[in-house]
py3Dmol code that shows the C-alpha trace and the ligand (Angstrom):
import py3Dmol

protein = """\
ATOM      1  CA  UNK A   1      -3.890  -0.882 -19.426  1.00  0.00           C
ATOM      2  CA  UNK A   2      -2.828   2.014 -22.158  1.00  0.00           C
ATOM      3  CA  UNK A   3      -2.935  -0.030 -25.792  1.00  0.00           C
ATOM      4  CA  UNK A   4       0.226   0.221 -27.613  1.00  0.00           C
ATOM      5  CA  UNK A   5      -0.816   2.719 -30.244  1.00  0.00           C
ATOM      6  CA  UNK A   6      -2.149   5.049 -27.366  1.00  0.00           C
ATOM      7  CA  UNK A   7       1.279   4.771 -25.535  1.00  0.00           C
ATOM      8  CA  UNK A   8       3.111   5.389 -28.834  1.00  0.00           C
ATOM      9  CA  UNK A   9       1.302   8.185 -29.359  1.00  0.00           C
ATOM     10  CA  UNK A  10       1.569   9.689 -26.043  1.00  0.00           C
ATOM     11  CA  UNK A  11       4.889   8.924 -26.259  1.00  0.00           C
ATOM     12  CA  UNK A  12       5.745  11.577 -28.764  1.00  0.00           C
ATOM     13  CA  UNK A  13       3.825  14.230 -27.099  1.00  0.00           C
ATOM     14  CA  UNK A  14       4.832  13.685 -23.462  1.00  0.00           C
ATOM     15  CA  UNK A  15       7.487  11.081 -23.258  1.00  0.00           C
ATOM     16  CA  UNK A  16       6.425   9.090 -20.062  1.00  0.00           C
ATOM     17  CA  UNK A  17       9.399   9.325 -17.405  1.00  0.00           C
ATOM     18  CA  UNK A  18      10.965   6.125 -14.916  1.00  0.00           C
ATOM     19  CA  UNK A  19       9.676   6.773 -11.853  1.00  0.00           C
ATOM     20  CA  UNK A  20      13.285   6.068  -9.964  1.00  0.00           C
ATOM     21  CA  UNK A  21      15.829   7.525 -12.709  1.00  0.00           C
ATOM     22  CA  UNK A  22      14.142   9.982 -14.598  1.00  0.00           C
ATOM     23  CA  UNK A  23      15.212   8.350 -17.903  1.00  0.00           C
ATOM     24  CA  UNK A  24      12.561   7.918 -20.970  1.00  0.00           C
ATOM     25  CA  UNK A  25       9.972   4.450 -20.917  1.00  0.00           C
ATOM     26  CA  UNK A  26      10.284   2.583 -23.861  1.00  0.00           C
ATOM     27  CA  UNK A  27       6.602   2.068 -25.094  1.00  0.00           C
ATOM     28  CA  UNK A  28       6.423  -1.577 -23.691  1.00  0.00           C
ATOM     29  CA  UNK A  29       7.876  -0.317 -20.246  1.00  0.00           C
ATOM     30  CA  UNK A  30       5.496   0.818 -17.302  1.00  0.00           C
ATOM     31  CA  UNK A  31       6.725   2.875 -14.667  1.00  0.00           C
ATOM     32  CA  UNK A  32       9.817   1.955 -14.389  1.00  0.00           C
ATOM     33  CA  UNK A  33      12.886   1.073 -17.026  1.00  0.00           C
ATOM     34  CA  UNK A  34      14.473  -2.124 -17.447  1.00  0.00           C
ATOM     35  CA  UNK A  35      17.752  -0.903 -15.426  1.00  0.00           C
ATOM     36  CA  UNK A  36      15.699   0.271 -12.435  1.00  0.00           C
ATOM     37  CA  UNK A  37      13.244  -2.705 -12.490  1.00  0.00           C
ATOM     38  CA  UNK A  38      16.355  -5.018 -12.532  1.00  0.00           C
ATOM     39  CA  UNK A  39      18.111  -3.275 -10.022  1.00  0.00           C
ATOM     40  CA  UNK A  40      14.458  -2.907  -7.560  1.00  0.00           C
ATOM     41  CA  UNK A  41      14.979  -5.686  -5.257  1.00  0.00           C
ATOM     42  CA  UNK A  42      11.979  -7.386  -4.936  1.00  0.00           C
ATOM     43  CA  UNK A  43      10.925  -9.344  -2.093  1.00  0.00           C
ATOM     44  CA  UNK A  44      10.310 -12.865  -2.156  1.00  0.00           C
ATOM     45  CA  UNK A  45       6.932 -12.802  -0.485  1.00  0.00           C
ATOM     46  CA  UNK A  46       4.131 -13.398  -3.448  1.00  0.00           C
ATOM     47  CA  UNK A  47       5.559 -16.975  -3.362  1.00  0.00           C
ATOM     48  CA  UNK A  48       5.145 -17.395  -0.145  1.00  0.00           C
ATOM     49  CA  UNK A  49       1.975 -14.966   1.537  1.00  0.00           C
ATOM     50  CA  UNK A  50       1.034 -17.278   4.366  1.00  0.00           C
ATOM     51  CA  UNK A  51       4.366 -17.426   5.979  1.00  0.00           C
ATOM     52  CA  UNK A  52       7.513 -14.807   5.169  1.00  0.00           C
ATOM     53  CA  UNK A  53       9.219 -11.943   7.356  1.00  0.00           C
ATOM     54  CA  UNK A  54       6.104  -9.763   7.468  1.00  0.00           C
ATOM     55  CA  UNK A  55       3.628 -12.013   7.972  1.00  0.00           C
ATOM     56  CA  UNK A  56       5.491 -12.573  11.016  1.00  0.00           C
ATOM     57  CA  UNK A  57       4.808  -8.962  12.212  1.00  0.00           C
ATOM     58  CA  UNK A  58       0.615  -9.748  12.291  1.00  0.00           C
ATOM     59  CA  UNK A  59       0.717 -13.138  13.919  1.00  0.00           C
ATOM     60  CA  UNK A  60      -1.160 -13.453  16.696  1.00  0.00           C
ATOM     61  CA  UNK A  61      -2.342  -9.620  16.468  1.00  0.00           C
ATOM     62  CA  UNK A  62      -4.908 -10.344  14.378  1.00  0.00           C
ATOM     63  CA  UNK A  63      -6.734 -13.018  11.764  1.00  0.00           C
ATOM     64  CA  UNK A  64      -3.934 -12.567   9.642  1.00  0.00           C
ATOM     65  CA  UNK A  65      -3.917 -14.642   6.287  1.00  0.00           C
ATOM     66  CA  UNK A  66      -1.129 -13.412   3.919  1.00  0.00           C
ATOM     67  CA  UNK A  67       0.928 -10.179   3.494  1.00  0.00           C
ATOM     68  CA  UNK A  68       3.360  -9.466   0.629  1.00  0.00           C
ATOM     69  CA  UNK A  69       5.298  -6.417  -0.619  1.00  0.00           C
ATOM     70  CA  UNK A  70       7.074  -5.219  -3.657  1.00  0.00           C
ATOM     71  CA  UNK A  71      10.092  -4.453  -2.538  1.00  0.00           C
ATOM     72  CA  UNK A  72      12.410  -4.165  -0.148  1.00  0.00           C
ATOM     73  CA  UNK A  73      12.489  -0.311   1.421  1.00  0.00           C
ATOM     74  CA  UNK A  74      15.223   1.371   2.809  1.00  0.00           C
ATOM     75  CA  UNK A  75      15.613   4.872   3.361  1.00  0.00           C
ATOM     76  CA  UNK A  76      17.332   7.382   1.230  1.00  0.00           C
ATOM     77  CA  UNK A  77      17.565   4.313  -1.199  1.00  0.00           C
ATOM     78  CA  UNK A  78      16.692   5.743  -5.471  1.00  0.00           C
ATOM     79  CA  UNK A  79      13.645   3.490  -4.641  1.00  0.00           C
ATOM     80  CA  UNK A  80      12.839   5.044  -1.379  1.00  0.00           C
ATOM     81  CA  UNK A  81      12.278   8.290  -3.468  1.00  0.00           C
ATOM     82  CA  UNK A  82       9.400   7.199  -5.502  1.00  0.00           C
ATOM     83  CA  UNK A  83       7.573   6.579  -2.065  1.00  0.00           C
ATOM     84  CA  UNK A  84       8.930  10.195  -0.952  1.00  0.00           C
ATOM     85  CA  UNK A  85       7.448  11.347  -4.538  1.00  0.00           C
ATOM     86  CA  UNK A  86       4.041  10.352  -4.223  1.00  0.00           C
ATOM     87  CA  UNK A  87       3.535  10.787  -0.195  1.00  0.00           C
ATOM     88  CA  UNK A  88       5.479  14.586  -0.487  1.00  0.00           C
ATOM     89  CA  UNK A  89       5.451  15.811  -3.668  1.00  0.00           C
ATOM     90  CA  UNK A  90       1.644  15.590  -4.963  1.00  0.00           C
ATOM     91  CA  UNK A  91       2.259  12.660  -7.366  1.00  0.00           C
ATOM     92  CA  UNK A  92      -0.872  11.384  -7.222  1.00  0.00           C
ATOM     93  CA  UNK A  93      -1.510   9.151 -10.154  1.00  0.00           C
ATOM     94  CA  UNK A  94       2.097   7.763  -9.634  1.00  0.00           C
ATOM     95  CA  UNK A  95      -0.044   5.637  -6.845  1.00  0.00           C
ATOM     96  CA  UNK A  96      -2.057   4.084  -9.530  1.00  0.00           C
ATOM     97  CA  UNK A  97       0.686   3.015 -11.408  1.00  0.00           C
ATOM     98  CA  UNK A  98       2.296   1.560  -8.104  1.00  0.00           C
ATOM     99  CA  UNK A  99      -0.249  -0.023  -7.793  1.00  0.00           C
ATOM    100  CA  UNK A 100      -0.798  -1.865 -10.869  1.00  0.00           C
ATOM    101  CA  UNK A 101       3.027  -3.158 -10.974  1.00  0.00           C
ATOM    102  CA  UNK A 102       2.142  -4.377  -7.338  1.00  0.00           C
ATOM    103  CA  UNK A 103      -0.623  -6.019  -8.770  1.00  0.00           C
ATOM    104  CA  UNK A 104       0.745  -7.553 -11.616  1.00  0.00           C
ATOM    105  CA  UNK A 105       3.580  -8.593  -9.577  1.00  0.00           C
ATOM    106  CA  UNK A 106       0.961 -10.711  -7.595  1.00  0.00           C
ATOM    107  CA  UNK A 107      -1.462 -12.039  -9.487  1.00  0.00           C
ATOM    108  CA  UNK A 108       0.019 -15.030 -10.920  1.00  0.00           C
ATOM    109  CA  UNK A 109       0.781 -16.529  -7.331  1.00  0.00           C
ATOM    110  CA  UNK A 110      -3.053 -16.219  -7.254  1.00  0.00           C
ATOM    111  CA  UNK A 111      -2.932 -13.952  -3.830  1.00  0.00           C
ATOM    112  CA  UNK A 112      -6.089 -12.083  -5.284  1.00  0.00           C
ATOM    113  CA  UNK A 113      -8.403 -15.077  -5.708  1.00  0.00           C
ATOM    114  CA  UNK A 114      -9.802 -15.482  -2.070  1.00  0.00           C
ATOM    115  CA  UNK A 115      -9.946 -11.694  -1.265  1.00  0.00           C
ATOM    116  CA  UNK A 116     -13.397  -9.589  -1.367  1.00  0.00           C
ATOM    117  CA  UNK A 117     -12.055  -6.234  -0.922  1.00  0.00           C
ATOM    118  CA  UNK A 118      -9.312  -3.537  -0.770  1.00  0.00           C
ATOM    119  CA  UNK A 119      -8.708  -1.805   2.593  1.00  0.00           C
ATOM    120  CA  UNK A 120      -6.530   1.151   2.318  1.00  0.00           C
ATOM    121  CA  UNK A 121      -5.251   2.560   5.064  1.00  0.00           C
ATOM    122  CA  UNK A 122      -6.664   5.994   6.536  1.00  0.00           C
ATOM    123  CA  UNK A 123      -5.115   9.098   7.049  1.00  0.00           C
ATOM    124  CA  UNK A 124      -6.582  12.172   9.345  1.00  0.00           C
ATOM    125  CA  UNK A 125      -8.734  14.476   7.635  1.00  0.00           C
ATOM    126  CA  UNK A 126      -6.258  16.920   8.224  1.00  0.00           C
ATOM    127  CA  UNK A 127      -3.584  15.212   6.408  1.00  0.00           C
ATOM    128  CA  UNK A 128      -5.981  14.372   3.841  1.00  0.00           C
ATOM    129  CA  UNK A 129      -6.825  17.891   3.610  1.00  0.00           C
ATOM    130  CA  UNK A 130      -2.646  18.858   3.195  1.00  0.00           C
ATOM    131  CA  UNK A 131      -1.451  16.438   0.787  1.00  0.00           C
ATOM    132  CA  UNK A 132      -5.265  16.270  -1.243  1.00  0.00           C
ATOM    133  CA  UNK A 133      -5.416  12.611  -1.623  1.00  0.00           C
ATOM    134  CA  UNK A 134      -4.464   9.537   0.521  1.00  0.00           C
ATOM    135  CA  UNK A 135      -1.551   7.539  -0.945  1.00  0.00           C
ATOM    136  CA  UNK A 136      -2.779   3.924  -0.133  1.00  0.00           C
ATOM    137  CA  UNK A 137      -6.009   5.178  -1.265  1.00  0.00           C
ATOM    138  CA  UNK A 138      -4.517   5.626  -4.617  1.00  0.00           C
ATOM    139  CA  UNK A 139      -2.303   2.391  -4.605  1.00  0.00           C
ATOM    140  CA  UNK A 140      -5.161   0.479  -4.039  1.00  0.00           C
ATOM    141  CA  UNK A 141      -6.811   2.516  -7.294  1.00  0.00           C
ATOM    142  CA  UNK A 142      -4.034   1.098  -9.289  1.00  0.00           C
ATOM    143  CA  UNK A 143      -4.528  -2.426  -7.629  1.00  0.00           C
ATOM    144  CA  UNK A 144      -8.224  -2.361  -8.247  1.00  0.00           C
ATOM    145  CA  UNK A 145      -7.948  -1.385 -12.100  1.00  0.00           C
ATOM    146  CA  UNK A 146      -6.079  -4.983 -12.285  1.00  0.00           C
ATOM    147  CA  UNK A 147      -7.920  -7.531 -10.138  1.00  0.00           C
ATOM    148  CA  UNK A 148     -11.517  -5.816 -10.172  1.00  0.00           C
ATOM    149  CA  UNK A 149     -11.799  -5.571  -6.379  1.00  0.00           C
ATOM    150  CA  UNK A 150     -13.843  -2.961  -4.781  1.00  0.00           C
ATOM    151  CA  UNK A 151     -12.270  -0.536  -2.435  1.00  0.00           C
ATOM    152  CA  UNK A 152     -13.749  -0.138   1.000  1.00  0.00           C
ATOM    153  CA  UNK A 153     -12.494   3.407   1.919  1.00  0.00           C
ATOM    154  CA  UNK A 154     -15.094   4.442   4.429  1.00  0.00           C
ATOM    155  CA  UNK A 155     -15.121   1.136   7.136  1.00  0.00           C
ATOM    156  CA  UNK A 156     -12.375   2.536   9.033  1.00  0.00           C
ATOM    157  CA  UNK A 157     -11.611   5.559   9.874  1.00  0.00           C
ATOM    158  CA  UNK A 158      -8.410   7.640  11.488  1.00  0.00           C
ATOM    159  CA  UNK A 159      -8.670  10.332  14.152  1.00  0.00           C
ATOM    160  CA  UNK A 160      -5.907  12.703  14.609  1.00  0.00           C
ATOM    161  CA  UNK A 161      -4.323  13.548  17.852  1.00  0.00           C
ATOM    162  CA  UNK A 162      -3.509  17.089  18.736  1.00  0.00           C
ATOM    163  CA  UNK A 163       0.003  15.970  20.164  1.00  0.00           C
ATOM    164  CA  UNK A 164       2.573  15.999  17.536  1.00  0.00           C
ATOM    165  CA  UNK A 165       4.209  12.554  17.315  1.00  0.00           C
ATOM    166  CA  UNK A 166       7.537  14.370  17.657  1.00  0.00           C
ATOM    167  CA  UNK A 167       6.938  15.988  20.850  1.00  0.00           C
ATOM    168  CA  UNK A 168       6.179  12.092  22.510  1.00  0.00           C
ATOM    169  CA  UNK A 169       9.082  10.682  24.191  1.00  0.00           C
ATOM    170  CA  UNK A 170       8.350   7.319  24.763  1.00  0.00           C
ATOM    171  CA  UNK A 171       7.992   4.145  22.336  1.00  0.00           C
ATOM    172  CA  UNK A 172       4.960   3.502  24.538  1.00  0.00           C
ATOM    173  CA  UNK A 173       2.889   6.511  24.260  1.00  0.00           C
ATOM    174  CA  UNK A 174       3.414   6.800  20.325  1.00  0.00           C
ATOM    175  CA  UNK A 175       2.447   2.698  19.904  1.00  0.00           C
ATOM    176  CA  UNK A 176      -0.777   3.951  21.943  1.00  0.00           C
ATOM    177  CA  UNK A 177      -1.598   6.950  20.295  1.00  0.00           C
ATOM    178  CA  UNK A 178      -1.283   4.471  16.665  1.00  0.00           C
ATOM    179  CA  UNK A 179      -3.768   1.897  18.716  1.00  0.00           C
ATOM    180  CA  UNK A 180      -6.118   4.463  19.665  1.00  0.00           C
ATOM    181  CA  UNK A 181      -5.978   6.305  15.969  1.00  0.00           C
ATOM    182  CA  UNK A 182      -8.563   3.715  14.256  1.00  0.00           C
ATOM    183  CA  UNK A 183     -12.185   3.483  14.464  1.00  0.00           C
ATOM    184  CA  UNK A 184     -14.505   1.236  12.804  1.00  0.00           C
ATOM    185  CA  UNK A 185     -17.268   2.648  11.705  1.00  0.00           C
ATOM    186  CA  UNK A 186     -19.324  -0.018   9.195  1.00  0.00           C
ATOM    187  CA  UNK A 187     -19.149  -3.388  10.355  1.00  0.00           C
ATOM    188  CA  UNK A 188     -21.875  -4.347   8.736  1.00  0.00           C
ATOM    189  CA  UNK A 189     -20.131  -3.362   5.510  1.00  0.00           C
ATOM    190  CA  UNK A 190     -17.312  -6.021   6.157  1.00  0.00           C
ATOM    191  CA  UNK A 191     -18.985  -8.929   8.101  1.00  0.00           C
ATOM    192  CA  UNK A 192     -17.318 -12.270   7.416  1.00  0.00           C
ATOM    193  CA  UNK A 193     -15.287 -10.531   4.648  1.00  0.00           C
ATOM    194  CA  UNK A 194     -11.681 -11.047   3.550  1.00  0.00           C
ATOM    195  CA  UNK A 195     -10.482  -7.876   3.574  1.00  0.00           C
ATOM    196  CA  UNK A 196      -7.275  -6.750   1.859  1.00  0.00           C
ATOM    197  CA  UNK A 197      -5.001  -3.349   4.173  1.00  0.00           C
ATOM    198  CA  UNK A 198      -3.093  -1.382   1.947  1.00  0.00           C
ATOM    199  CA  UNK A 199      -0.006   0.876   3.435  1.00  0.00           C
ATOM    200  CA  UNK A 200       2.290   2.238   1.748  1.00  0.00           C
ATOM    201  CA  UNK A 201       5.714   1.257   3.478  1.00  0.00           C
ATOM    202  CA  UNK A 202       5.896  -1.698   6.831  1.00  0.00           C
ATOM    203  CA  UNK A 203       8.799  -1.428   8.899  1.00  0.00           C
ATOM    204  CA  UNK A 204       7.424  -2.683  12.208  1.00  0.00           C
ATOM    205  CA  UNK A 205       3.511  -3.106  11.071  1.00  0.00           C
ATOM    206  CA  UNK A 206       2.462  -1.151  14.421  1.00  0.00           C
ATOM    207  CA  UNK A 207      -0.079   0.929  12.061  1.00  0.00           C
ATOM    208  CA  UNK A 208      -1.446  -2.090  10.421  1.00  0.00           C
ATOM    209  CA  UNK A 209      -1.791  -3.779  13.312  1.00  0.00           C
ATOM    210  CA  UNK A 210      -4.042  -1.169  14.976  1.00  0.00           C
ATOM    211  CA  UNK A 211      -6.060  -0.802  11.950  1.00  0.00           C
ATOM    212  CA  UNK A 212      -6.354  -4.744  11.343  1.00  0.00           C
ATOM    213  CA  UNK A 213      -7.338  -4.989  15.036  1.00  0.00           C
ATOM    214  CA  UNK A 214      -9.902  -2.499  14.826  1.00  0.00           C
ATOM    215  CA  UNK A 215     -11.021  -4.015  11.344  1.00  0.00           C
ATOM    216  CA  UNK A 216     -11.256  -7.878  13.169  1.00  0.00           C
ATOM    217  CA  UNK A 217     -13.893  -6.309  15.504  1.00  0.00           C
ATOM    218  CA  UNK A 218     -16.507  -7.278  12.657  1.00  0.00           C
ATOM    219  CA  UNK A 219     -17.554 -10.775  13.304  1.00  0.00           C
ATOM    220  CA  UNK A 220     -15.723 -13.106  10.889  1.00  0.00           C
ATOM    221  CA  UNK A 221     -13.369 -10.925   9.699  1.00  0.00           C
ATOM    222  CA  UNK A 222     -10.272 -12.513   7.977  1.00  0.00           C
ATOM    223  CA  UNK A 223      -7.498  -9.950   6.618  1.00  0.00           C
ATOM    224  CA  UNK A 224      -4.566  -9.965   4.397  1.00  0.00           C
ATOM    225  CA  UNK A 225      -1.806  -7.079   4.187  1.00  0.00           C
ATOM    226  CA  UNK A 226       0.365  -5.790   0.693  1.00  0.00           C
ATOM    227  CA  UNK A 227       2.282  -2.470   0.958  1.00  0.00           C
ATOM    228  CA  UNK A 228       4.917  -1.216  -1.521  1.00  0.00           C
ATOM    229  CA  UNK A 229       7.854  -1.412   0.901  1.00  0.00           C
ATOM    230  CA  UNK A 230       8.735  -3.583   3.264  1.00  0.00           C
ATOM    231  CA  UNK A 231      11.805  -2.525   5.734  1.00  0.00           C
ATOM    232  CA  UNK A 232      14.146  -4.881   6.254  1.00  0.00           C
ATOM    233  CA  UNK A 233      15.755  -4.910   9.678  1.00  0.00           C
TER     234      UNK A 233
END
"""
ligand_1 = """\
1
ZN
Zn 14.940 4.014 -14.519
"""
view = py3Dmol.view(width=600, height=400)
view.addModel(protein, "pdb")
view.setStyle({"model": 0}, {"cartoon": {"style": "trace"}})
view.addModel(ligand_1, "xyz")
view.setStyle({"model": 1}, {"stick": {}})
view.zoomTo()
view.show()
């Protein structure tokens, strides 16, 4: 975390911006401004990880534990930009910050304690090589500066199909081509491991789900999900 004098300082040289409005951080603000962080509706889920609304999705599809987000996503919403930001317009480090307010959103309901490491989720080498950085790579950056976790960013990894997802017509064939993405390629790495997937937004948890299957190939494997935005139906 910046020290007070430091954020002064930088203050006066480069006033840090609200990542939703635009409008100037007071020095004891992060990210976002009182107004927007007020108005952010959060979602209930840190106090209850084991059993909430997106939990829900990953029951039964794999050795779920607990899933939480920060808040609730809807498209088009002032919130919903931020996302857009940092997956479309190369805000990188605005992931690390995410990340940190996720974490500090969830670490006194103690939903750190029992996990071993950070999972985020993959995205093709040819995205990769588009945007320059994964986004739930950097979230979990910003989660890891505030509970100490490692990152595991090479057990899994996500191959890219030469169909584009908008030419598919069915439901069917896109949920397949999402199964079919993931590939584990260390399970040594995460043997009997409580693993922690990163995404960036859930709306019906199809990409977690293939990735957390793929992950729960390792013997012993127990996982737990956190994304920034969770939609709500
Ligand atoms: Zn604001």
């Amino acid at each position: 975390m910046r020290t007070s004098f430091w954020t002064s300082l930088l203050d006066l040289i480069a006033p840090r911006r609200c990542a939703i409005c635009g409008g100037r951080l007071e020095p004891q603000e992060a990210l976002l401004c009182a107004d927007c962080d007020n108005e952010l509706e959060k979602t209930p889920f840190p106090e209850s990880p084991y059993d909430n609304l997106m939990a829900r999705l990953f029951w039964g599809q794999f050795p779920i534990e607990k899933a939480s987000a920060w808040f609730y996503y809807r498209s088009h919403s002032d919130p919903s930009k931020m996302i857009y930001d940092l997956k479309y317009h190369g805000q990188m480090l605005l992931g690390e910050d995410i990340g940190e307010q996720i974490a500090l959103r969830h670490q006194p309901f103690g939903f750190f304690d029992d996990i071993d490491a950070i999972v985020p989720v993959p995205i093709t080498r040819r995205r990769q090589w588009k945007r320059g950085y994964n986004q739930s790579m950097q979230v979990a950056k910003g989660i890891s500066y505030v509970t100490h976790l490692p990152i595991y960013n090479k057990v899994v990894k996500r191959q890219h199909f030469s169909q584009s997802q908008t030419h598919q017509t069915s439901i069917w064939e896109r949920r397949e081509n999402v199964r079919a993405a993931f590939q584990l390629v260390d399970a040594d790495k995460i043997k009997g491991k409580h693993l922690l997937i990163i995404d960036d937004v859930v709306t019906t948890g199809a990409t977690v789900i293939a990735c957390g299957q793929e992950l729960a190939k390792a013997e012993g494997v127990k996982l737990s999900v956190l994304s920034i935005g969770y939609t709500k139906e």
